[in-house]
C-alpha positions in Angstrom: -26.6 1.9 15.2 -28.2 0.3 11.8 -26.2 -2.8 11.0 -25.4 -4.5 7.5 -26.0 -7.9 9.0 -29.4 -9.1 9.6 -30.4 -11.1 12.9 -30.3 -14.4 12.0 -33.0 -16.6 13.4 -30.4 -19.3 14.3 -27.2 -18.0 16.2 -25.2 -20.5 15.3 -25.7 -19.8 12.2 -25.4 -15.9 11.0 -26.4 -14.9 8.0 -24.2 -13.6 5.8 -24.1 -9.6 4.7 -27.0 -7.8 2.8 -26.9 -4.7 0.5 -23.6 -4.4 -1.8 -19.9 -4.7 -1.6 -16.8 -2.4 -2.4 -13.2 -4.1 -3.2 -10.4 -2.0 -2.9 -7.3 -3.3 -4.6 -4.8 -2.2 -7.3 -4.2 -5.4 -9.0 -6.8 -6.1 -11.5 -6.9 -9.8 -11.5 -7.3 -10.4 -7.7 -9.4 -7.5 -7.9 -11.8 -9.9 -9.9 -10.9 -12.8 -7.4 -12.3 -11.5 -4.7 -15.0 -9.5 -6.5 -15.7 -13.2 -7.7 -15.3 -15.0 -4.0 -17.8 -12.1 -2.3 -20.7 -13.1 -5.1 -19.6 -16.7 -4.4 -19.6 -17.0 -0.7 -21.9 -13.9 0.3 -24.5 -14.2 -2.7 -23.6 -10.0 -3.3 -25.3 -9.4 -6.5 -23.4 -6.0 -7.1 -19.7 -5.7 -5.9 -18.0 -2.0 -7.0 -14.3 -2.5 -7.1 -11.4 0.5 -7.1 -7.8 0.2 -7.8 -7.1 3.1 -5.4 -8.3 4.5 -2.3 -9.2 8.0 -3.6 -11.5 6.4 -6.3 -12.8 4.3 -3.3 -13.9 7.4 -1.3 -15.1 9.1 -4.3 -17.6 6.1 -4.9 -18.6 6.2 -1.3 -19.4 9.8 -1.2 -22.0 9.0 -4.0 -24.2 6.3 -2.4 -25.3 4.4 1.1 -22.3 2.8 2.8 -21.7 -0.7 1.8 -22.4 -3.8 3.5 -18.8 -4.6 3.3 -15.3 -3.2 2.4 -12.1 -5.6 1.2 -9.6 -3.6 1.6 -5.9 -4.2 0.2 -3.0 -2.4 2.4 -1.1 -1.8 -0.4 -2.2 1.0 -2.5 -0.7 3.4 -4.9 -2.0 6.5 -3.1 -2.0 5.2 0.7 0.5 3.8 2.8 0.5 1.4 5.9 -2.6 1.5 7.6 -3.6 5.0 6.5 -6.3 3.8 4.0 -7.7 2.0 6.7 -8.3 4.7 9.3 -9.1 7.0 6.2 -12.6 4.4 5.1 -13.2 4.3 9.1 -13.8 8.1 9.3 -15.7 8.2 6.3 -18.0 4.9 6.8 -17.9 4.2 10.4 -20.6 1.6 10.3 -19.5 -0.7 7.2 -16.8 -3.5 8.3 -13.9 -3.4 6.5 -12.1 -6.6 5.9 -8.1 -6.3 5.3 -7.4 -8.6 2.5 -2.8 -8.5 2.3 -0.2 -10.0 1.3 1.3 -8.9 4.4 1.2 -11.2 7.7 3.0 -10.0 10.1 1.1 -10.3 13.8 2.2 -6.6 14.3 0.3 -5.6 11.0 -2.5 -7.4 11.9 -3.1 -6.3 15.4 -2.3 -3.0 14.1 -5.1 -3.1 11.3 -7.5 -4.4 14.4 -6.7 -1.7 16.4 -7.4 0.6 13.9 -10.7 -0.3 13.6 -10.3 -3.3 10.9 -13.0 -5.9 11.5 -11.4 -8.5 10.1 -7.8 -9.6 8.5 -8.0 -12.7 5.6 -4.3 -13.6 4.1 -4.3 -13.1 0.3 -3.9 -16.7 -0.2 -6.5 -17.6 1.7 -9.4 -20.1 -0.2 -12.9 -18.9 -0.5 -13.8 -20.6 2.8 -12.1 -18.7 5.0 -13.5 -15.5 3.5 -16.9 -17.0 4.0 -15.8 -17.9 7.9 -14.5 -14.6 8.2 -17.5 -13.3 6.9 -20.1 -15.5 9.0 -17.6 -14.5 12.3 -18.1 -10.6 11.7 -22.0 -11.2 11.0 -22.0 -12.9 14.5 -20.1 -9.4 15.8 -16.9 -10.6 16.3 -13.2 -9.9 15.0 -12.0 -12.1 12.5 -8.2 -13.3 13.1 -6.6 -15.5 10.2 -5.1 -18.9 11.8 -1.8 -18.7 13.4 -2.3 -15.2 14.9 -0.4 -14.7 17.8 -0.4 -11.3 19.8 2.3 -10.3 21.1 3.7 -7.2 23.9 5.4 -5.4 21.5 2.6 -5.8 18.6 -0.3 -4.8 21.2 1.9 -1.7 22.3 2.0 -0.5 18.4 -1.6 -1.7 18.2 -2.1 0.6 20.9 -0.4 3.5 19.3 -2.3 3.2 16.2 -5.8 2.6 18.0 -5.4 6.2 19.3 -4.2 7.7 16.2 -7.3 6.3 14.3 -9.2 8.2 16.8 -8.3 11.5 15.6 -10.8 13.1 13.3 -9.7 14.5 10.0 -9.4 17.7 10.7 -7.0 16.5 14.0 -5.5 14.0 11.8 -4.7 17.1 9.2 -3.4 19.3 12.4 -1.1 16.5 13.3 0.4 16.3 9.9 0.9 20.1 10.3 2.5 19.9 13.5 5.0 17.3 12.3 6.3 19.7 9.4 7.1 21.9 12.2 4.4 24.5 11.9 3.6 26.8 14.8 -0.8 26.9 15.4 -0.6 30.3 13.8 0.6 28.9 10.7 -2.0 26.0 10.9 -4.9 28.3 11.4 -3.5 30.3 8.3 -3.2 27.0 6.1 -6.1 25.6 7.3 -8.3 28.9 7.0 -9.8 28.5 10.9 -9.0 30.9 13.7 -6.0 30.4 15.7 -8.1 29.2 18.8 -9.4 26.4 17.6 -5.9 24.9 16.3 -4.7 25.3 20.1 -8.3 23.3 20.8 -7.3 20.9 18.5 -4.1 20.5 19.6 -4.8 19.9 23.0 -7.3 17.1 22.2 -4.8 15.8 19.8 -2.3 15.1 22.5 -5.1 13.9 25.4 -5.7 11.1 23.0 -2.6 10.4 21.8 -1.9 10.6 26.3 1.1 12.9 25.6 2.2 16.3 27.3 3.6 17.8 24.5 3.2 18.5 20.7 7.2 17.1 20.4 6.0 14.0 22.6 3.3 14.0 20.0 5.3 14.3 16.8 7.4 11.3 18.3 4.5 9.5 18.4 3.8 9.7 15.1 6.6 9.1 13.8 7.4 6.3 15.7 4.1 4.8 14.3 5.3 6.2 10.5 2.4 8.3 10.4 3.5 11.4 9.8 3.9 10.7 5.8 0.2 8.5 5.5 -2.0 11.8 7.3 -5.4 12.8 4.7 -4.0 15.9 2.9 -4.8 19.0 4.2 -5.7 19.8 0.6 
């Protein structure tokens, strides 16, 4: 797997990320704050910045994944942590960096366990986005000060972690299933033959560890992801 972050000749030291930078956030003037604190603390000559996550994926589709994504968790066309697992499937290898408002342990360990691989507080000062940077560079997790994990915010964590591991076209069938759809209707909306939305639906609930598709519509909504599912559209 090709990495964004060069070896750095000193390990106590890593170097910071190469290449260019996406910032993903609906309010224009932070948007500018942290397309300003990247070029500050990381040296990123070109930062691209979106005010919404389909404009985000749209960008991504065009060119080679970035070195780095900051990502906001509130977003005009995304809810929870649905933009998040959304970027993972379409740029596995770029880290994302969840840049919110929102603080909650739960929220964080959730966005970790969805594959975030890192979580910076909005009023953070440029230093810890350059510490959080340096930490990821060095391959490890990045956890804003005062984190505290918790039973009940690793068991959501947990449920989230598997749900990110569905692929889009699980993720889609999922959403299906929740409406109440039987597979033949699936395979109808979804244009794919009935067999393969039974296959789906079987790996579906061995990852979510379920028996059934109502266990598995529980889970979902349980984690409020029914509603946040990519379109099937």
């Amino acid at each position: 797997m090709t990495s964004h972050f060069p070896p750095s000749s000193h390990a106590t030291t890593p170097q910071l990320p190469r290449g260019w930078a996406m910032v993903i956030d609906d309010h224009p003037l932070f948007c500018d704050a942290l397309e300003l604190t990247l070029k500050s603390v990381a040296h990123f000559e070109e930062v691209v910045t979106a005010e919404c996550l389909d404009v985000a994926l749209a960008q991504l589709e065009k060119r080679a994944p970035p070195a780095i994504i900051l990502l906001d968790l509130n977003l005009p066309d995304v809810s929870g942590l649905d933009g998040l697992m959304r970027l993972k499937r379409q740029v596995e290898k770029s880290p994302i960096v969840i840049v919110s408002s929102m603080t909650d342990n739960a929220i964080i360990n959730g966005a970790i366990k969805a594959g975030a691989s890192g979580f910076v507080p909005k009023h953070s000062r440029r230093s810890v986005f350059k510490n959080a940077l340096e930490q990821i560079a060095a391959g490890q997790v990045f956890k804003p000060a005062g984190f505290v994990d918790s039973p009940a915010s690793e068991q959501t964590g947990e449920t989230i972690s598997r749900l990110s591991s569905l692929t889009n076209q699980q993720a889609r069938i999922l959403e299906l299933i929740c409406e109440g759809k039987l597979n033949k209707q699936i395979a109808f909306d979804l244009s794919i033959a009935e067999t393969t939305v039974k296959a789906h639906v079987t790996a579906i609930m061995r990852k979510l560890g379920v028996q059934s598709r109502t266990q598995a519509v529980l889970v979902a909504q349980n984690a409020k992801f029914a509603s946040v599912l990519p379109s099937s559209s």
